[in-house]
Each structure stands twice: as structure tokens, then as C-alpha cells.
Biopython code that builds the backbone (N, CA, C, O; Angstrom):
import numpy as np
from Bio.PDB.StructureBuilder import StructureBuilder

atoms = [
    (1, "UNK", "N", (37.570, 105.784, -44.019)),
    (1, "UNK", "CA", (36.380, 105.766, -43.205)),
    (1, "UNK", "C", (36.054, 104.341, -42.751)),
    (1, "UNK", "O", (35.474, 104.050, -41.705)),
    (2, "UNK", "N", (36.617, 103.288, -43.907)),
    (2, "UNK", "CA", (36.255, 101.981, -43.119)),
    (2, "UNK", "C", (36.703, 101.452, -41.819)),
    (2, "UNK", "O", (37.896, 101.215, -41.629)),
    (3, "UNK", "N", (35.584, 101.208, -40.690)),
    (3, "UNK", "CA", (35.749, 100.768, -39.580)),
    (3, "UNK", "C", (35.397, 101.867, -38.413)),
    (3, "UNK", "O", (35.003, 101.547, -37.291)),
    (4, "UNK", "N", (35.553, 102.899, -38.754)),
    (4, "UNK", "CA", (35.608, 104.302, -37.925)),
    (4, "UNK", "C", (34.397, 104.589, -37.582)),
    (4, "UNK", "O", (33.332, 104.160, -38.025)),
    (5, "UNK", "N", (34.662, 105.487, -36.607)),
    (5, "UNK", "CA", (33.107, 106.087, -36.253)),
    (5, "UNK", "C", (33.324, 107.566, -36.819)),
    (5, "UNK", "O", (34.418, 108.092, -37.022)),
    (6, "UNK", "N", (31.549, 108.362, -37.119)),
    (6, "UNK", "CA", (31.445, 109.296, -37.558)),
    (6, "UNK", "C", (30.260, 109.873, -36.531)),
    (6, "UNK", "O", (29.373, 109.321, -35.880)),
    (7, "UNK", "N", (30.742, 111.439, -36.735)),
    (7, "UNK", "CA", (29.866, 112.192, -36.138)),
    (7, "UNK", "C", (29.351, 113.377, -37.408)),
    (7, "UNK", "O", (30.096, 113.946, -38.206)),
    (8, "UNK", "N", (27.601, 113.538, -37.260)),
    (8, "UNK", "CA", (27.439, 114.232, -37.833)),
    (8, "UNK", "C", (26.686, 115.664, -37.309)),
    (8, "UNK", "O", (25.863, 115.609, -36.395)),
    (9, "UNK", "N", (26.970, 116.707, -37.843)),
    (9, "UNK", "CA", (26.303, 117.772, -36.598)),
    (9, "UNK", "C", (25.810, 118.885, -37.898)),
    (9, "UNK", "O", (26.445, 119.163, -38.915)),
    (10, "UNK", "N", (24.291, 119.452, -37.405)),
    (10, "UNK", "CA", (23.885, 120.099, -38.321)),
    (10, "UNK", "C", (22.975, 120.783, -37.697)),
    (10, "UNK", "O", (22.389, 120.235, -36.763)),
    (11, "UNK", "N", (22.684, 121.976, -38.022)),
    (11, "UNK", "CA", (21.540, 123.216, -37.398)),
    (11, "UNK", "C", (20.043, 122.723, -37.043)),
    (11, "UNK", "O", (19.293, 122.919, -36.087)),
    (12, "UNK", "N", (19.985, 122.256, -37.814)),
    (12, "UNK", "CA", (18.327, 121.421, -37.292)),
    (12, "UNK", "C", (18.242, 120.180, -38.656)),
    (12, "UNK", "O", (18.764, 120.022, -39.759)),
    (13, "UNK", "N", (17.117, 119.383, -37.665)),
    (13, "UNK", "CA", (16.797, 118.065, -38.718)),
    (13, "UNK", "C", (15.214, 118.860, -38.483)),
    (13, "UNK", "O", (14.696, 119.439, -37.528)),
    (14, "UNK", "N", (14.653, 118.447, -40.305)),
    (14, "UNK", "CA", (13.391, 118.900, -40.225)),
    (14, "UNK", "C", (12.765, 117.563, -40.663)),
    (14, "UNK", "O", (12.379, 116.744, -39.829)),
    (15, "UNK", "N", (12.621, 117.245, -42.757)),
    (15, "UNK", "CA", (12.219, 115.773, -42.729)),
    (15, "UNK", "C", (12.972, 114.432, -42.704)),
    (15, "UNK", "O", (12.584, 113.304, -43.007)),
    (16, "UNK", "N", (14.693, 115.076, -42.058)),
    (16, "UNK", "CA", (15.678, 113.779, -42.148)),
    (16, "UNK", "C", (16.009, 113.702, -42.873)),
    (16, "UNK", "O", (17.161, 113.287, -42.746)),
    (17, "UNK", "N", (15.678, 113.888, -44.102)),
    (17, "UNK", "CA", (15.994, 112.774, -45.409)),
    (17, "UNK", "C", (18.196, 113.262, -45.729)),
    (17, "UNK", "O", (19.149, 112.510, -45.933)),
    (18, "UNK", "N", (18.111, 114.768, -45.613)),
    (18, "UNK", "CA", (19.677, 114.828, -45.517)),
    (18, "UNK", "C", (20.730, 114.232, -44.692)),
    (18, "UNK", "O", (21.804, 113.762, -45.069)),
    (19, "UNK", "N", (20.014, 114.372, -42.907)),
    (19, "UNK", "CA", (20.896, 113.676, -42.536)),
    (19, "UNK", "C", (20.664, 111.956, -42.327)),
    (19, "UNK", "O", (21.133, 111.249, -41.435)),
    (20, "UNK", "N", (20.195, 111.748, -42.931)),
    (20, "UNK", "CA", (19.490, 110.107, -43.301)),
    (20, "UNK", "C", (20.364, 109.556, -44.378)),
    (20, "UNK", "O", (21.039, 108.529, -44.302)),
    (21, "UNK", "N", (20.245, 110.510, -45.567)),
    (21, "UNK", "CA", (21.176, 110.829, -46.619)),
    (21, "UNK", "C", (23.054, 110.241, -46.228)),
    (21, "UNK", "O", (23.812, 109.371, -46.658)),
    (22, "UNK", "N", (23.101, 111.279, -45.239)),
    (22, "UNK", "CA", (24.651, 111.296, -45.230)),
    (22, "UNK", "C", (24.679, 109.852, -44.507)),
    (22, "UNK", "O", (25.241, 108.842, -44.930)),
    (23, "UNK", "N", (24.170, 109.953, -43.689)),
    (23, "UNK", "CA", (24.452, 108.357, -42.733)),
    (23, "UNK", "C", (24.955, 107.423, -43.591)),
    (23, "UNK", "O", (26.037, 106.842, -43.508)),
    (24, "UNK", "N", (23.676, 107.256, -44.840)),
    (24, "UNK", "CA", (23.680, 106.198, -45.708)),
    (24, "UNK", "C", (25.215, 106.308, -46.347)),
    (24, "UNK", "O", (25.970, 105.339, -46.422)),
    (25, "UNK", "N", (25.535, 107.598, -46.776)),
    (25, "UNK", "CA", (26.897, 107.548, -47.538)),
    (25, "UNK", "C", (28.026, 107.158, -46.549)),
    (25, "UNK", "O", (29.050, 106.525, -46.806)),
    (26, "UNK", "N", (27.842, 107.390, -46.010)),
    (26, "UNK", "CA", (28.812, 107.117, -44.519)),
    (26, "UNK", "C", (28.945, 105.295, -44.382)),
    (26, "UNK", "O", (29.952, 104.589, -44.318)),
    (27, "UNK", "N", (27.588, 104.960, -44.372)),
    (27, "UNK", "CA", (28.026, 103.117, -43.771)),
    (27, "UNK", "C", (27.903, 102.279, -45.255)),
    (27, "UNK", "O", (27.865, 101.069, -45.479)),
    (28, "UNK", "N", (27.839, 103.932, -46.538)),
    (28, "UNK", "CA", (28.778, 103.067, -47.724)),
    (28, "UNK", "C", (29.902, 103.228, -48.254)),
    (28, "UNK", "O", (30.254, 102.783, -49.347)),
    (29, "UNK", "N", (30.907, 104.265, -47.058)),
    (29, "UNK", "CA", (32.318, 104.220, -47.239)),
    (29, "UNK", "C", (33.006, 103.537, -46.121)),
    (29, "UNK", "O", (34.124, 103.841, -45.708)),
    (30, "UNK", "N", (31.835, 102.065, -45.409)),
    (30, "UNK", "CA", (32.600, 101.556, -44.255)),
    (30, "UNK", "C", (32.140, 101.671, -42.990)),
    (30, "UNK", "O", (32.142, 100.712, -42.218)),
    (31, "UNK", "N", (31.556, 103.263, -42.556)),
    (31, "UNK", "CA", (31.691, 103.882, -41.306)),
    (31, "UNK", "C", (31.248, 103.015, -40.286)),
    (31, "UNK", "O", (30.432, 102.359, -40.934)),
    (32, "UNK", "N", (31.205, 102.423, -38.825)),
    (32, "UNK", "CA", (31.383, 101.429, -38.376)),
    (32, "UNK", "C", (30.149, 101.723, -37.397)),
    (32, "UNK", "O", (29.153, 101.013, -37.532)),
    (33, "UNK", "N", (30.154, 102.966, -36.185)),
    (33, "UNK", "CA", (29.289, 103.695, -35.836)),
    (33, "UNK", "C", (29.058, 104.876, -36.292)),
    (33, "UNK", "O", (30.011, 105.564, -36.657)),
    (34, "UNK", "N", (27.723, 105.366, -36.367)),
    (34, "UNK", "CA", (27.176, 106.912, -36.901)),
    (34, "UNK", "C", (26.176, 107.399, -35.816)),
    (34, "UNK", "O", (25.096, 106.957, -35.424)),
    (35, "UNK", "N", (26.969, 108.519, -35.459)),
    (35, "UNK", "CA", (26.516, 109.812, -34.054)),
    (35, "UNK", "C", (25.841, 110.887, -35.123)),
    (35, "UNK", "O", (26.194, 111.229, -36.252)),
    (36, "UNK", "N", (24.903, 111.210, -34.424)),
    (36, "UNK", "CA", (24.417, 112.391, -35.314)),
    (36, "UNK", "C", (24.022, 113.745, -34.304)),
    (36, "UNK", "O", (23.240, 113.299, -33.464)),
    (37, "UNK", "N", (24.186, 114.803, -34.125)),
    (37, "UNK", "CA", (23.714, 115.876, -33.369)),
    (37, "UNK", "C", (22.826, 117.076, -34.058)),
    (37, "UNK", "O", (23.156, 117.598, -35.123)),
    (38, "UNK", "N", (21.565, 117.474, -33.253)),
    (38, "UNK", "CA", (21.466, 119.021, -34.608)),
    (38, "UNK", "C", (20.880, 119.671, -33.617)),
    (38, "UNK", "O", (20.152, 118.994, -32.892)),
    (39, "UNK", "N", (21.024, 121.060, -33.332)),
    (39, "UNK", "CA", (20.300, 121.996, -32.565)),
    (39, "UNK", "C", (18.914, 122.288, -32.925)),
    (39, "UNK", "O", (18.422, 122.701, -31.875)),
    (40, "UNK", "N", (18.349, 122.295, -33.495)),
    (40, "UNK", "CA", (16.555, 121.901, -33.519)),
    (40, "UNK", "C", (15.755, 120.625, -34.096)),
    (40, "UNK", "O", (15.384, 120.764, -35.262)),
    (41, "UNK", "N", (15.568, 119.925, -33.737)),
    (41, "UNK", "CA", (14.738, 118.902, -34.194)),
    (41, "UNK", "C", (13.214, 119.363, -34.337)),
    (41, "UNK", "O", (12.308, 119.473, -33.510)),
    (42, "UNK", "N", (13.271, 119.534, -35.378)),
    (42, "UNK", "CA", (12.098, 120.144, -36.094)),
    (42, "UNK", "C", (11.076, 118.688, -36.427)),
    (42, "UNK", "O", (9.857, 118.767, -36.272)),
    (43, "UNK", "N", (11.564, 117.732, -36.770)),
    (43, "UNK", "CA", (10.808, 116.642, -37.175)),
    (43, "UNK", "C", (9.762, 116.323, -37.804)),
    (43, "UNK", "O", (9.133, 115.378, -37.329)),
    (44, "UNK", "N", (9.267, 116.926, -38.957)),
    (44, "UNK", "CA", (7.834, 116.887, -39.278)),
    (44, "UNK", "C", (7.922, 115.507, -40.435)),
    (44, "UNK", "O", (8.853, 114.871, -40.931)),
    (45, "UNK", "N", (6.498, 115.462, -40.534)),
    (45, "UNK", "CA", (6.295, 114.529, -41.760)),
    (45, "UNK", "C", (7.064, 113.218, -41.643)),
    (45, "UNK", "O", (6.685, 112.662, -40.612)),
    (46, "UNK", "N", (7.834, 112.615, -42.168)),
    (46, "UNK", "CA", (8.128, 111.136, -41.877)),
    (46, "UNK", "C", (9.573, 111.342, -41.233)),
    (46, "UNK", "O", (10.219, 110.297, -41.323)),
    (47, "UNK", "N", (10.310, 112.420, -40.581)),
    (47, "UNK", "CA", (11.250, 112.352, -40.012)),
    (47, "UNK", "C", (11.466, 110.808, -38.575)),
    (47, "UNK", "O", (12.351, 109.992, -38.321)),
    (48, "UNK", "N", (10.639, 111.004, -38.234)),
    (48, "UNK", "CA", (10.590, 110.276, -37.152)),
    (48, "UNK", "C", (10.956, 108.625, -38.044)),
    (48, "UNK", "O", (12.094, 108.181, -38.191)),
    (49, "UNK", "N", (9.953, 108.095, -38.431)),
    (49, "UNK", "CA", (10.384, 106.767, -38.949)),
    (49, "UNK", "C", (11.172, 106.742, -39.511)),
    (49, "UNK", "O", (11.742, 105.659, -39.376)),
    (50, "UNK", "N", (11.976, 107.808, -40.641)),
    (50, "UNK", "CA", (12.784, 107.455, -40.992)),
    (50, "UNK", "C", (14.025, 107.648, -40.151)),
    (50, "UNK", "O", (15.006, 106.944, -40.393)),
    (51, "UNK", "N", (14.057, 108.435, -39.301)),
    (51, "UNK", "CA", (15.189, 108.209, -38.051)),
    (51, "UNK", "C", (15.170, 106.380, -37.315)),
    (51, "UNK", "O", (16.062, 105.602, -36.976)),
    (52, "UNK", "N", (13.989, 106.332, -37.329)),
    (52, "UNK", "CA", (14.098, 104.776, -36.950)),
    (52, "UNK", "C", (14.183, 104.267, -37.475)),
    (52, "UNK", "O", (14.110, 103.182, -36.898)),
    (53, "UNK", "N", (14.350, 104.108, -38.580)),
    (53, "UNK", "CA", (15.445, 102.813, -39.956)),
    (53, "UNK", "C", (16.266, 102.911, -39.948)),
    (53, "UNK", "O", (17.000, 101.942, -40.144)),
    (54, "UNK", "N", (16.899, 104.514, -39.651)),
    (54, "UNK", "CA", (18.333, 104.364, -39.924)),
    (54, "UNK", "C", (19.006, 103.948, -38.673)),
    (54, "UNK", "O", (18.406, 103.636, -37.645)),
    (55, "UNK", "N", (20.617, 103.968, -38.863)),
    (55, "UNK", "CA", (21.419, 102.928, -38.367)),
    (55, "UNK", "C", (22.225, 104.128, -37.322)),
    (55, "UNK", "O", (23.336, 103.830, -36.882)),
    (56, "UNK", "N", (21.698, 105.274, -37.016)),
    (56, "UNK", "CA", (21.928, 106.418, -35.805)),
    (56, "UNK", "C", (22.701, 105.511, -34.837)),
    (56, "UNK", "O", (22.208, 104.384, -34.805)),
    (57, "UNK", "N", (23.687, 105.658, -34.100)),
    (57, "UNK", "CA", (23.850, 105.014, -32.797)),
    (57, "UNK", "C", (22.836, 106.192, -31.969)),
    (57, "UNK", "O", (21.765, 105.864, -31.458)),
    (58, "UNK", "N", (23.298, 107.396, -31.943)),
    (58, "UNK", "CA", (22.694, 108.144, -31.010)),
    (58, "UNK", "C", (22.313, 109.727, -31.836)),
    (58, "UNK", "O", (23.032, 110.228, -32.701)),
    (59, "UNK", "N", (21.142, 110.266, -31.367)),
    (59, "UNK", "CA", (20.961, 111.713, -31.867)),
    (59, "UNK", "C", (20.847, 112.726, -30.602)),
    (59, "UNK", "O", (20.019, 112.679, -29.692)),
    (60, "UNK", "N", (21.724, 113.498, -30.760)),
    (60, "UNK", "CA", (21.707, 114.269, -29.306)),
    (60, "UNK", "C", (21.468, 115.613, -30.249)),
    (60, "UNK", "O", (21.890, 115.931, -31.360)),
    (61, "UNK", "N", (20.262, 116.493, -28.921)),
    (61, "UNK", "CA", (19.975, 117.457, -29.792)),
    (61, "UNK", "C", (19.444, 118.194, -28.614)),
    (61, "UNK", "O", (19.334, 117.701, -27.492)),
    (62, "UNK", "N", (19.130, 119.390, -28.942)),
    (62, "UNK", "CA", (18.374, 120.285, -27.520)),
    (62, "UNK", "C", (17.195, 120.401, -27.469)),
    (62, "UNK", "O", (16.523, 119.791, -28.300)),
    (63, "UNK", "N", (16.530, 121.254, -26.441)),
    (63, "UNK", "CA", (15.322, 121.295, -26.284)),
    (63, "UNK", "C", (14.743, 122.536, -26.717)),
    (63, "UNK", "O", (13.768, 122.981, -26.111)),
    (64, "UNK", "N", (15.414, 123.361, -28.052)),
    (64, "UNK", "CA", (14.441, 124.537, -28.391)),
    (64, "UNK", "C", (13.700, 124.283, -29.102)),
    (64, "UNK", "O", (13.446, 125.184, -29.902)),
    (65, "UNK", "N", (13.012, 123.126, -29.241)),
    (65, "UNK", "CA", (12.013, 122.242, -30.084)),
    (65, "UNK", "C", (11.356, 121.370, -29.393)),
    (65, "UNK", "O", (11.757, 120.229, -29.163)),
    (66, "UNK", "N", (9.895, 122.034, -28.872)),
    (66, "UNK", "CA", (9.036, 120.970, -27.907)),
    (66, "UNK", "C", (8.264, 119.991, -28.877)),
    (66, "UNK", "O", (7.322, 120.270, -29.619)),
    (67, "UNK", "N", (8.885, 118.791, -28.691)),
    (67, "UNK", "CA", (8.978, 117.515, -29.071)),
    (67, "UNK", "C", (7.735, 116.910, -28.567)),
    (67, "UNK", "O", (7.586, 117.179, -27.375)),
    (68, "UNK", "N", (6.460, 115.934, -29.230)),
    (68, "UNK", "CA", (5.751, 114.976, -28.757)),
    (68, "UNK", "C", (5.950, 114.088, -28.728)),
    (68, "UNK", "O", (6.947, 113.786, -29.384)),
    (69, "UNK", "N", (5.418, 113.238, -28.184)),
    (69, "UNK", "CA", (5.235, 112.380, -27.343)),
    (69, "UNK", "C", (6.110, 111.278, -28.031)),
    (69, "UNK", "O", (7.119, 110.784, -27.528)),
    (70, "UNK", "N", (5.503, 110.917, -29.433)),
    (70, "UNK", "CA", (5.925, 110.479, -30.552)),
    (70, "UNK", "C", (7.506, 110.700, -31.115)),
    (70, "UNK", "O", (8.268, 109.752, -31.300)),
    (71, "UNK", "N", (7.823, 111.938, -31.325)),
    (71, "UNK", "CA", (9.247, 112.412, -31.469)),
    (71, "UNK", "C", (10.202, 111.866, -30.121)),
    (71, "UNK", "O", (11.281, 111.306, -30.313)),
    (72, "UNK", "N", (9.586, 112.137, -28.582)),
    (72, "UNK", "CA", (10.695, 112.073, -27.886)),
    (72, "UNK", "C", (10.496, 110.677, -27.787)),
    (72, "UNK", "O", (10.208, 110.451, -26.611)),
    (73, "UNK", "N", (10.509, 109.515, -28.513)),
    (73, "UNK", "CA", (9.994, 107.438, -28.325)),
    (73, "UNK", "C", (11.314, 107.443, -28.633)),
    (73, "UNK", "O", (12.107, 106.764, -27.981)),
    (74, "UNK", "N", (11.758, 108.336, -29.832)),
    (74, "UNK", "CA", (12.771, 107.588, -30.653)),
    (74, "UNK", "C", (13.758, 106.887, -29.949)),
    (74, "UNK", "O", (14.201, 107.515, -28.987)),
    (75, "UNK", "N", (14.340, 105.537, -30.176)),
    (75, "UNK", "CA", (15.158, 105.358, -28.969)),
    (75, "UNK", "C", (16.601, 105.421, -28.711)),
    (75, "UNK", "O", (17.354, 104.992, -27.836)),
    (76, "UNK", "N", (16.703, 106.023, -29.648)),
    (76, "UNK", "CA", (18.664, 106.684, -29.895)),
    (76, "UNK", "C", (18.361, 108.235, -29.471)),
    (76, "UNK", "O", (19.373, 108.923, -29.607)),
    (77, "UNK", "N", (17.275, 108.929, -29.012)),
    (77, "UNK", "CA", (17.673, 110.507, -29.143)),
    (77, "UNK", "C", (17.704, 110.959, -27.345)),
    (77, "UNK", "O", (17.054, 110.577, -26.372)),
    (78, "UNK", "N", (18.746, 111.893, -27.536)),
    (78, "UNK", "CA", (18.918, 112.351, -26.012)),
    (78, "UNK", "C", (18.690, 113.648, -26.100)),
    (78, "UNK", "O", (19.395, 114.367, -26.809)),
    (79, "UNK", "N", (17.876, 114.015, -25.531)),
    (79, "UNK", "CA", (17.706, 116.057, -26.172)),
    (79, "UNK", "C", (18.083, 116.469, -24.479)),
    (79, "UNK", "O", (17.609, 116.054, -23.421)),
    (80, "UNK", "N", (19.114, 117.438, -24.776)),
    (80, "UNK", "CA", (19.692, 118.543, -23.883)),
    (80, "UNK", "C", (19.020, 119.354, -23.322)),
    (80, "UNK", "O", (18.028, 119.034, -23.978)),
    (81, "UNK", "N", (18.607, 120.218, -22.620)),
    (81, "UNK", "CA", (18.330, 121.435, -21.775)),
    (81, "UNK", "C", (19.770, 122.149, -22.348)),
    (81, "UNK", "O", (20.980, 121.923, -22.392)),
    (82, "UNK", "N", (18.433, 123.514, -22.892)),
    (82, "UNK", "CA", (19.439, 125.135, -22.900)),
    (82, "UNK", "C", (18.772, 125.866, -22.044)),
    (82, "UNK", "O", (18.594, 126.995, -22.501)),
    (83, "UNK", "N", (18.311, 125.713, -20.968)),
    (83, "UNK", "CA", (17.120, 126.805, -20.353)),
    (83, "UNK", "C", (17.909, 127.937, -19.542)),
    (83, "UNK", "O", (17.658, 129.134, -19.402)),
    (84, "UNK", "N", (18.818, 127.241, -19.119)),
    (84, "UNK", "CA", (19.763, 127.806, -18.434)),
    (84, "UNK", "C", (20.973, 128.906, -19.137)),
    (84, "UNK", "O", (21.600, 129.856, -18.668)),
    (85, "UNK", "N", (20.951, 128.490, -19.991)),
    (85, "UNK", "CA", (22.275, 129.163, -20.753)),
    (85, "UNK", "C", (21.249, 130.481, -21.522)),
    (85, "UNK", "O", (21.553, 131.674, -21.525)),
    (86, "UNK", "N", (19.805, 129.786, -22.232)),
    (86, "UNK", "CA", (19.510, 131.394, -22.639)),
    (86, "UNK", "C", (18.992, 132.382, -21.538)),
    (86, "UNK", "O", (18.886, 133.603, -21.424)),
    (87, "UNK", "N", (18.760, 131.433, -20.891)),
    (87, "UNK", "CA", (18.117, 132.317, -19.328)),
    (87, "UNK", "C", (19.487, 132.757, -19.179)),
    (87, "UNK", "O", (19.748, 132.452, -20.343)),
    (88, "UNK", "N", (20.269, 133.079, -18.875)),
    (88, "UNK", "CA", (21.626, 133.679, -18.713)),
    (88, "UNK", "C", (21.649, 134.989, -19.767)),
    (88, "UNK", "O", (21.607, 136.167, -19.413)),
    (89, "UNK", "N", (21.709, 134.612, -20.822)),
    (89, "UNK", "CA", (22.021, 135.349, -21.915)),
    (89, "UNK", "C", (21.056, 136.339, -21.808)),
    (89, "UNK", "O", (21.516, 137.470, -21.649)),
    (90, "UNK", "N", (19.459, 136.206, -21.862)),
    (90, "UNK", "CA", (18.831, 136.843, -21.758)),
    (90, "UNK", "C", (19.012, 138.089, -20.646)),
    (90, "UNK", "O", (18.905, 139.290, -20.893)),
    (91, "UNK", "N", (19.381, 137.335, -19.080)),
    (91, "UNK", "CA", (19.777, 138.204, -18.317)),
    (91, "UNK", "C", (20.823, 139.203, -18.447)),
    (91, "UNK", "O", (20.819, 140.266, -17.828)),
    (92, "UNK", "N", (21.740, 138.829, -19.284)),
    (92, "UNK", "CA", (22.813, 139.488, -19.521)),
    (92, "UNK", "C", (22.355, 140.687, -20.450)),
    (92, "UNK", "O", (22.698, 141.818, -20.104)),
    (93, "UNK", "N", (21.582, 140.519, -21.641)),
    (93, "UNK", "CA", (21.237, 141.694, -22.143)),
    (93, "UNK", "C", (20.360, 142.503, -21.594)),
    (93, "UNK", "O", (20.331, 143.646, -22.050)),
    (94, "UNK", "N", (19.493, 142.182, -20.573)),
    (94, "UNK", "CA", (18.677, 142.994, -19.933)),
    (94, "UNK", "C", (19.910, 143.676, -18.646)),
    (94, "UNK", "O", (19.498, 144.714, -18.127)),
    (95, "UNK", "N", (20.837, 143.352, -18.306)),
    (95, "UNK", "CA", (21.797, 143.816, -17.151)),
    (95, "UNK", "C", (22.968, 144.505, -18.376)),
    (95, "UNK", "O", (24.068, 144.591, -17.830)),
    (96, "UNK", "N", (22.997, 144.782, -19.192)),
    (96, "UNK", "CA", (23.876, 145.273, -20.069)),
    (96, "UNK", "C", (25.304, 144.638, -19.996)),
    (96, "UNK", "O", (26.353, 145.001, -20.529)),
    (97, "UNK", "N", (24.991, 143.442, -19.068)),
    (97, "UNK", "CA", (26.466, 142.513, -18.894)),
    (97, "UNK", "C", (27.024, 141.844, -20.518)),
    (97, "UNK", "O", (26.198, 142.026, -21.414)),
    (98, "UNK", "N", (27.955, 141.318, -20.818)),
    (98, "UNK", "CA", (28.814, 140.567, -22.033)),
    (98, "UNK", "C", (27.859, 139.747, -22.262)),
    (98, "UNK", "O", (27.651, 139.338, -21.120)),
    (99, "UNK", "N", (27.261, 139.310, -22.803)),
    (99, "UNK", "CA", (26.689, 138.120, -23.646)),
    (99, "UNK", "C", (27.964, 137.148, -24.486)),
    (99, "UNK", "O", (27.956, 135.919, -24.415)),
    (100, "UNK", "N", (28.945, 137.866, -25.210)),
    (100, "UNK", "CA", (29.613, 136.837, -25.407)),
    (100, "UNK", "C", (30.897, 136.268, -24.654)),
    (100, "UNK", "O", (31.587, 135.369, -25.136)),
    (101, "UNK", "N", (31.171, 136.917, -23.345)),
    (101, "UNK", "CA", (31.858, 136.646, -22.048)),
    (101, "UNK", "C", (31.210, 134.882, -21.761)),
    (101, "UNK", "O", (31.865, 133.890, -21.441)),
    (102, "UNK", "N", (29.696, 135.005, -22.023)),
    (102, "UNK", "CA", (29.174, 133.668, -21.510)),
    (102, "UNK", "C", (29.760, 132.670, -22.516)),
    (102, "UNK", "O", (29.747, 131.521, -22.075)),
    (103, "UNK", "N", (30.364, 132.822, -23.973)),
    (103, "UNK", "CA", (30.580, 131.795, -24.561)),
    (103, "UNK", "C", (32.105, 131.910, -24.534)),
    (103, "UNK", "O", (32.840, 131.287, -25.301)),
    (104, "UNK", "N", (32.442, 132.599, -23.765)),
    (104, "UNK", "CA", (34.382, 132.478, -24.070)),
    (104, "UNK", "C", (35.122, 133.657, -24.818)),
    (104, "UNK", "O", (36.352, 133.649, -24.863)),
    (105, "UNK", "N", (34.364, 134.709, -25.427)),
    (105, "UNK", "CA", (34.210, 135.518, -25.707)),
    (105, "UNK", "C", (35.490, 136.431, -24.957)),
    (105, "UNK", "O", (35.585, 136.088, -23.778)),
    (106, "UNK", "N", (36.307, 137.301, -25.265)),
    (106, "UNK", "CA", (36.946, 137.698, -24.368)),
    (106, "UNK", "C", (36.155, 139.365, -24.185)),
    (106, "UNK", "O", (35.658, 140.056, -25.075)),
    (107, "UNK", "N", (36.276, 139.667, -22.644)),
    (107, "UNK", "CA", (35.622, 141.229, -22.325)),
    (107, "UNK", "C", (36.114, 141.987, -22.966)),
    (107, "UNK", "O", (35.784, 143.170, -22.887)),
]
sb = StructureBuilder()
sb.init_structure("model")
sb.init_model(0)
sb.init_chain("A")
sb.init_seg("    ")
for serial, (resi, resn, name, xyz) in enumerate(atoms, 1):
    if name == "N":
        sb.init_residue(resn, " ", resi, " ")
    sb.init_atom(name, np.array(xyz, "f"), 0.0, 1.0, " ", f" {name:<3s}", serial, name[0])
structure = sb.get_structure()
């Protein structure tokens, strides 16, 4: 791991402290840059500052978590748009079309 970059990806961050956790183990086996991703940023309680101590290059995450004002400062986080993709999906089960056709899914 020494010198390397790491990516970490996880279902949602709620108070950080896990993926805060791993980071730390990470830039103490070396790791050089640390990416982190999670599909809900839940953020409560001291998530936020402690995202800003740590040594994140970047947190990319989506938007099924309306974020304040405060949450979206952080200045490593890039949150995605899904509006489109469940708006799809949604349409698809109301049209009785494949839902998993949309992810690669074969018909």
C-alpha cells in the first residue's frame, strides 16, 4: 500500500467515524492519496468536521440525501445527480418495461 492511492466505497456515511477509521488505517500502511465514495451521505452529528480533518482527497457521493448548507461546504465532496436514472426506473415499472435492462441486465 505504501505510496499508492486508495479508493474507498461504502453504502452511506452517517457519523464518519468508520470511514474516517479506514482512511486512518490506510495512510498507516503508507497510502499516498485516499478517494472515498458512499451512496447516501447521511452526515449527522460530527460527521462533517470530522470529514474535514481527515486527509479525503475527494468524497463523491449522490444526491439521495438533501444535504445543508453546512454538509454541501465540505471542500473535497462532489455529490452526483440520480434524478434521472430513478426517474427512468420508476417509469419503467409504471410502463411494465425491464427495470434491470436499465442496469445491463440482460431482457
Amino acid at each position: 500500500m505504501r505510496g499508492k492511492s486508495a479508493i474507498i466505497v461504502d453504502d452511506e456515511i452517517d457519523t464518519a467515524s468508520s470511514i474516517v477509521g479506514a482512511v486512518e488505517l490506510l495512510e498507516e500502511q503508507g497510502a499516498k492519496r485516499i478517494y472515498t465514495s458512499c451512496v447516501h451521505p447521511i452526515l449527522s452529528g460530527p460527521a462533517v468536521e470530522r470529514l474535514r480533518r481527515s486527509s479525503i482527497v475527494e468524497l463523491v457521493t449522490t444526491d439521495t440525501v438533501r444535504l445543508s448548507e453546512e454538509k454541501r461546504s465540505l471542500p473535497n465532496l462532489r455529490q452526483l445527480t440520480v434524478a434521472m436514472l430513478i426517474g427512468e426506473a420508476i417509469s419503467r415499472i409504471h410502463t411494465g418495461t425491464s427495470v434491470g435492462a436499465l442496469f445491463g441486465a440482460p431482457v
